[in-house]
C-alpha positions, 0 to 999 in steps of 0.5 A: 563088283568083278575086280580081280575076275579073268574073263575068258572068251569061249567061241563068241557065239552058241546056237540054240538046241532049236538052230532059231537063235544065237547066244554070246557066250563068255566064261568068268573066273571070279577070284572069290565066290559068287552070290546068288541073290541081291536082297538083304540076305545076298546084300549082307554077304557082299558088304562082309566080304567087302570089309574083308577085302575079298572080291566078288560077283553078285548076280540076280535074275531081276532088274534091282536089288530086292525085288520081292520088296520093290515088286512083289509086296503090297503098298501098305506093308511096314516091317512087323519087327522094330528097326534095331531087329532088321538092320543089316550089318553096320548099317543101321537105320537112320534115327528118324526112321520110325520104328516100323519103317514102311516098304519105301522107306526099307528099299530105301535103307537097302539102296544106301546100304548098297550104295554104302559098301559099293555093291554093284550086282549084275542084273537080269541073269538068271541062275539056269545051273549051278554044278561042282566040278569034282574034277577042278574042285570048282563051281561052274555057275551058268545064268542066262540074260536076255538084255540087251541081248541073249547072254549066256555066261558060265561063272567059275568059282571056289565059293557059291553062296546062295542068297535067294531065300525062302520066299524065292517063288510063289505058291499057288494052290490049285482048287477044283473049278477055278477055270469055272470062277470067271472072276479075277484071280491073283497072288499076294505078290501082285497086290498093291492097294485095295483101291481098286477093290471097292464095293467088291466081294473079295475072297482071300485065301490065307490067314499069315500076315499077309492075308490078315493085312490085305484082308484089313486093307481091303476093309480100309478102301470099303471092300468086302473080304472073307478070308479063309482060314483052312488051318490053325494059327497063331494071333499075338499083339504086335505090341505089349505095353508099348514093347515089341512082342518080338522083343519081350519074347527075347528078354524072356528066352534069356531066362526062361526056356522056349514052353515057358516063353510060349505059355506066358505070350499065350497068357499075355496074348488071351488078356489083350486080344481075347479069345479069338477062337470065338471068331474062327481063329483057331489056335495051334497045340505047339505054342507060337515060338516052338512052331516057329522053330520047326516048321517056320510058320510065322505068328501073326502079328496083329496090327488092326485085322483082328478088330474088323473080324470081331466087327464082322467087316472081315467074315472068317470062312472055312476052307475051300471045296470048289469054285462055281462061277462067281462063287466058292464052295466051302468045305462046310457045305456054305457057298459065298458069291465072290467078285475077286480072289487074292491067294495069299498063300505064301511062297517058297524057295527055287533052289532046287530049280537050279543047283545040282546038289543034294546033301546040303539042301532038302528037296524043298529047298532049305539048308536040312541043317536047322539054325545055327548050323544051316549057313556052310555046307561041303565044297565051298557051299554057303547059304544065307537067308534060310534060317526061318529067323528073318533079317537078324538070322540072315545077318548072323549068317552072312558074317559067318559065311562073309569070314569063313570065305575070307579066311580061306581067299586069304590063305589061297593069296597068301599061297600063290604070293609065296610061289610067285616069289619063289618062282621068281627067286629061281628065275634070278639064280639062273643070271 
């Protein structure tokens, strides 16, 4: 959406440092802020301003709206929390959802959500900067796009709002003699299926929800996973008596505080699933909710993993030393003969890549304001999509963000209306 948006031409064409190639270069004014960002957190801020009637300019680097659901997940990935938590703002699933609606039927729901609020994001431009002018009291918002030829444009803005989120980059470890394995190696981002897996001898590296599912679904298509659990963690039952883990944990926090809330899911976790220590699992001395809290790390929830461990179809193993070919080293001194690697090892923001700022975001790219503070910062600077509280505190954000812009575009309007007319005044009075 770039209604009410002045673009300015500035020379047609820029050389390259190299002199090899030329970019078309434009300038925008955009009249509202711009969004960096067209997943759920970005999808959210656009379909608030929309109702507040603020105009606005949503860009992402890639070719649709979410990529990280519609290219960088797996095929068999349902959403770990009920619908109702995951709803984007006035827009709620359709009732023959069910209650953990899968990856397709997610992309889905985003589609018509955008589809809905009319969003129409600017794709393929990537963020290369992003700098306050203190001078203009502007944002200058520069991206680069290569399609359907090389474009660089510089957005002019009093807003910015980011929207890329926490999970923005992969993260890959780098282990001693991975140059040596000789076997294929890949993130969680590029798996699909296990299908092509089958009979292999698969190592994966990580134990959150991703490693756990792929781990299953590697078993599900007869392949051979070991997965490597180099830390501590957090296993619960998705469900307790039929209620969502996750929404008996917000019935308890209304009357009692978060140790007590941690004490009783440990309790109700230990009767359903058992002692999963026993299987190489080992549980953290800060209970799932405070961990949470603090350093983000999210429980798993288990839909099924856990009992292919207890049936020695997925082997836990310690952490890695170093690779051979067709082997790994594990820290204990037990050397595993291996097909395959899937890092399931998480992912991380990008922002520091782009914006030149450093009061409002850490160095590892998160708001260092924790949750519910972390949405505004100084200079028309908003975030949505950080608050380690998924979707539901991504929406909260975005509503505070979505009213806070407009309170400010309507004031500016309300101004510039009142000085047009009076310009307009002194003008007649001199006929």
């Amino acid at each position: 959406m770039m209604n009410n948006n002045t673009c300015i031409s500035i020379p047609p064409l820029a050389q390259t440092m190299d002199g090899d190639h030329f970019f078309d270069h434009r300038c925008i004014w955009v009249n509202g802020p711009v969004i960096v960002g067209a997943g759920p957190s970005g999808l959210s801020v656009a379909a608030a301003l929309k109702q507040q009637g603020v105009p606005f300019v949503v860009v992402d680097r890639a070719d649709c709206i979410a990529s990280l659901w519609q290219h960088r997940t797996y095929d068999r990935l349902k959403l770990h929390l009920p619908k109702q938590f995951c709803q984007l703002p006035n827009f709620p699933f359709p009732e023959e959802f069910p209650a953990y609606p899968s990856k397709f039927q997610f992309i889905s729901y985003l589609e018509s959500y955008a589809n809905h609020f009319d969003i129409t994001p600017r794709f393929n431009e990537t963020v290369q900067s992003a700098k306050y002018d203190e001078t203009f009291g502007l944002w200058r918002v520069k991206t680069l796009s290569l399609s359907p030829k090389p474009t660089q444009v510089e957005y002019i803005c009093r807003w910015l709002v980011v929207a890329t989120g926490e999970n923005a980059e992969k993260v890959v470890p780098e282990f001693e003699g991975m140059e040596e394995f000789g076997g294929h190696v890949m993130h969680a981002c590029e798996y699909k299926s296990g299908e092509a897996y089958r009979g292999k001898r698969v190592l994966v590296v990580g134990c959150g929800n991703s490693g756990m599912e792929i781990s299953l679904d590697l078993c599900n298509h007869d392949a051979k996973p070991s997965m490597v659990v180099r830390s501590s963690v957090h296993v619960l039952p998705r469900e307790i008596l039929g209620k969502s883990t996750f929404e008996v944990a917000i019935s308890l926090m209304k009357w009692l505080p978060l140790h007590m809330v941690d004490k009783m899911l440990l309790i109700i976790a230990r009767l359903v699933l058992g002692n999963v220590e026993k299987y190489g699992l080992k549980r953290p001395s800060v209970g799932p909710l405070q961990l949470k809290n603090a350093a983000g790390k999210t429980p798993v929830l288990d839909i099924g993993a856990l009992q292919k461990i207890r049936a020695g179809e997925v082997k836990v193993v310690a952490g890695i030393k170093k690779f051979r070919r067709g082997a790994v080293e594990l820290v204990n001194g037990e050397v595993i003969e291996i097909d395959s690697v899937i890092l399931a090892t998480g992912y991380r923001s990008n922002v520091p890549s782009w914006l030149k700022e450093n009061e409002f975001f850490s160095s590892d790219g998160i708001p260092k304001s924790p949750f519910p503070n972390g949405w505004k910062g100084k200079a028309g600077l908003y975030a949505v999509g950080f608050t380690r509280k998924g979707l539901a505190g991504a929406s909260l954000d975005a509503i505070n963000v979505a009213q806070d812009i407009a309170k400010s575009w309507k004031e500016d309007t309300k101004q510039k209306r009142k000085s047009v007319a009076a310009r307009h005044r002194r003008c007649i009075s001199h006929f």
